[in-house]
C-alpha positions in Angstrom: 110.9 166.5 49.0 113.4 164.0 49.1 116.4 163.5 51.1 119.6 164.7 49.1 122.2 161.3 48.4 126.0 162.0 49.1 128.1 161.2 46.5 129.2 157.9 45.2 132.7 158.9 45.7 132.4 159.9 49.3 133.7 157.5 52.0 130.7 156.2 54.4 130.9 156.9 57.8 130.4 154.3 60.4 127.5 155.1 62.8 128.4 156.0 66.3 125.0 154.8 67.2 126.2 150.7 67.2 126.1 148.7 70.4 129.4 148.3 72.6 130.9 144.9 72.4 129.8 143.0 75.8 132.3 142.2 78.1 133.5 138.7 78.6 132.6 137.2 82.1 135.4 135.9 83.8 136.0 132.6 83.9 137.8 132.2 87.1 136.1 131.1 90.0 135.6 133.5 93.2 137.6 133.1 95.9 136.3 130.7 98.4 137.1 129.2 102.1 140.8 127.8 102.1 142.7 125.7 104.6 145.3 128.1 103.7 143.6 130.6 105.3 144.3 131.6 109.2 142.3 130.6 111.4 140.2 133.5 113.1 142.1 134.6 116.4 140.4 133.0 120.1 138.2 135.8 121.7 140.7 137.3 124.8 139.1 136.0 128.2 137.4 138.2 130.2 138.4 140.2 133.1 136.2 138.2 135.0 137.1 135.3 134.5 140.6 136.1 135.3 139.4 137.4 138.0 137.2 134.5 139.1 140.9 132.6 138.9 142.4 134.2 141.2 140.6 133.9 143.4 139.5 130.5 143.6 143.5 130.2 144.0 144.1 132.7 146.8 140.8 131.2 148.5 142.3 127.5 148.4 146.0 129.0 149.6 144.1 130.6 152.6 142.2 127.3 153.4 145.6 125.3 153.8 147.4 127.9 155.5 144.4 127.9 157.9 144.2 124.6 158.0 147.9 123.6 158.9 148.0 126.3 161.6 144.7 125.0 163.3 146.6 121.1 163.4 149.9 122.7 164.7 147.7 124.8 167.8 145.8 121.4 168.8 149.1 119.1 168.3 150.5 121.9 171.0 147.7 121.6 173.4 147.1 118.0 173.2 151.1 117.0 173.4 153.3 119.5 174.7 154.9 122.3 173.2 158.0 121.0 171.6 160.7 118.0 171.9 163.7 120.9 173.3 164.0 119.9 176.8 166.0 123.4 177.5 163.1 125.6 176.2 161.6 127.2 178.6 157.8 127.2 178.3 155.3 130.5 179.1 153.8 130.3 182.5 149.9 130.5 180.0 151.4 127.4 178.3 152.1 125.0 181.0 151.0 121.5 180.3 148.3 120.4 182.8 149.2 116.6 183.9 146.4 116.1 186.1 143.9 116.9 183.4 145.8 114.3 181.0 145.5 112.0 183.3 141.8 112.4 184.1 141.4 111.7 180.5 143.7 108.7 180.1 142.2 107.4 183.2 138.7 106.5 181.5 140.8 104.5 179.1 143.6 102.8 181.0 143.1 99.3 183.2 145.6 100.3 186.2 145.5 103.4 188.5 147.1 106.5 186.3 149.8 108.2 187.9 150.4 112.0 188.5 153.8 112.7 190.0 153.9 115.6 192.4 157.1 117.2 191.9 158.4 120.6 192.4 158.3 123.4 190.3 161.7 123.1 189.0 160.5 119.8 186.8 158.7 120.6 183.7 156.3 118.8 182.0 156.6 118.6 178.3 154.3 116.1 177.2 151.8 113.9 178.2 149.9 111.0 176.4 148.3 107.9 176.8 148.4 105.0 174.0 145.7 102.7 174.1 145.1 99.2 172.7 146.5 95.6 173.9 149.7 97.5 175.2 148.9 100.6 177.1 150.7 103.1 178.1 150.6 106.0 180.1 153.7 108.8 179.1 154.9 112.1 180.6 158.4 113.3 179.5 159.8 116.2 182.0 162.9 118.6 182.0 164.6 117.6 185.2 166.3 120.4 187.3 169.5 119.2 185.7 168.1 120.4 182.1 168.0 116.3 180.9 165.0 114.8 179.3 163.0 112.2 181.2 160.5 109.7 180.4 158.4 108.2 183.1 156.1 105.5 181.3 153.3 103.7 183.0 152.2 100.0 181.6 150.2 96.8 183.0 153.7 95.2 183.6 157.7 95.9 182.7 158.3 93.5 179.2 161.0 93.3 177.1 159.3 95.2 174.6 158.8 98.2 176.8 162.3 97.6 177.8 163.7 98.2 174.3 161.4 100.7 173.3 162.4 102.8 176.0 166.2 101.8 176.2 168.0 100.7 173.6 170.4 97.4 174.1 168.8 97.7 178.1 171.0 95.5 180.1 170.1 94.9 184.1 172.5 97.1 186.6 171.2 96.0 189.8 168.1 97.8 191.8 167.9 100.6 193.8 165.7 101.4 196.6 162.8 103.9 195.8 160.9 104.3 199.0 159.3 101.1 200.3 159.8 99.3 196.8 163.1 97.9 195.6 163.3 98.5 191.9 165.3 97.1 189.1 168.4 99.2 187.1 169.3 99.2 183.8 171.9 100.3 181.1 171.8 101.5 177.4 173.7 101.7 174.6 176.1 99.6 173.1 178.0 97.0 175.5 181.7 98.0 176.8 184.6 94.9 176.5 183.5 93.7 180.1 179.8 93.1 178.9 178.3 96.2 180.4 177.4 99.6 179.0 180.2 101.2 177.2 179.5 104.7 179.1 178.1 104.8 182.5 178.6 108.0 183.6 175.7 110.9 183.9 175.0 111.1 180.5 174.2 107.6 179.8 171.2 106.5 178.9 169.6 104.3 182.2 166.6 103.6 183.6 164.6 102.6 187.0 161.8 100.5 186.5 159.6 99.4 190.0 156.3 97.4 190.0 153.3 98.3 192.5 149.5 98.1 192.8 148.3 96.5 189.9 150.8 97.9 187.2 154.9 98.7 186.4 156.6 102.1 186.2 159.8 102.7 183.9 161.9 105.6 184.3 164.5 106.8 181.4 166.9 109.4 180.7 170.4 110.5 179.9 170.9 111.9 183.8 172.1 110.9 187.2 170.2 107.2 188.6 169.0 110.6 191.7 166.8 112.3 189.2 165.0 109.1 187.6 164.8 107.4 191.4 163.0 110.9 192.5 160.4 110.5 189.4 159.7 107.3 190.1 159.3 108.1 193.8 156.8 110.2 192.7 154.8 107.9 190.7 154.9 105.3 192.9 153.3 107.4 195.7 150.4 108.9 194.0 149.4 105.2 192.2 149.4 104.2 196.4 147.3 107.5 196.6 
């Protein structure tokens, strides 16, 4: 039995059953890589290495400070304790002269000299230079509280003369025990042609030859405390 036909004057219907229309693929491209783009952000360090930093840096601050105290204990021990001739040094701290000397005397070509004085000179520093000038030093605090310098050398020179006393100009001699020893004045020349200042705070100096080598005595005291000095030094180079 067949189908029955609509009629002819009946609008068709459109079937529900036709395919979708397709989309249209895009024609832009997909977003790539651009300079534009930021960069991704560092990775924070870690806590160790921070860490590690540190103390690499506090290590190397510990090492100087070590360091720079261990040069200022042997620069006390070897050379005195200081250049104040009015400080007054610990009993523990005294600087030994006789072992100074036993040192400086493997090195030096004359007899080294030790002074015996009494306890109310102090001995601030003692040192020998080697080479084609030697020179054996020891400055003291004389009883009067003035720094003196007793230098030993092969032979008074005009070198030594100046190095010790500035503008040194001769002031006669003096006797020191058996041995008549030369005077002399420093600083700048006075209208006569001698030291401006001669009074006890002038710089002046005592210089004596004996045995083999030359002893110069300097300070800004009285000619009594450099003549007792180089008393001193005289008699133990006689021994």
């Amino acid at each position: 039995m067949s189908a029955p036909v609509p009629p002819s004057g009946s609008p068709s219907r459109p079937s529900t059953d036709a395919p979708a229309e397709a989309p249209v693929p895009s024609t832009a491209s997909s977003p790539g890589p651009s300079s534009s783009q930021p960069m991704p952000a560092a990775a924070p360090r870690s806590r160790y290495a921070t860490f590690a930093e540190n103390t690499t840096t506090r290590s190397i601050a510990w090492a100087l400070i070590v360091t720079t105290a261990l040069v200022v204990v042997v620069a006390m021990v070897m050379f005195g304790v200081g250049n104040d001739p009015k400080r007054e040094i610990p009993e523990t701290s005294r600087l030994d002269v006789a072992a100074s000397a036993e040192r400086a005397q493997g090195l030096a070509p004359f007899r080294v000299a030790v002074p015996a004085l009494g306890e109310d000179w102090e001995a601030r520093e003692a040192r020998f230079a080697d080479g084609q000038d030697p020179r054996w030093r020891i400055r003291y605090t004389a009883p009067s509280g003035s720094a003196v310098t007793m230098i030993q050398a092969p032979a008074i020179t005009p070198g030594l003369l100046q190095d010790t006393l500035a503008g040194a100009r001769t002031d006669g001699s003096v006797q020191v025990g058996q041995t008549q020893c030369e005077t002399y004045l420093g600083g700048p020349a006075g209208d006569d042609g001698g030291a401006a200042s001669q009074g006890a705070g002038a710089p002046r100096a005592v210089a004596c030859t004996a045995d083999g080598s030359a002893v110069l005595v300097s300070g800004t005291t009285d000619q009594q405390e450099l003549v007792a000095l180089a008393d001193a030094a005289l008699t133990s180079i006689r021994g």
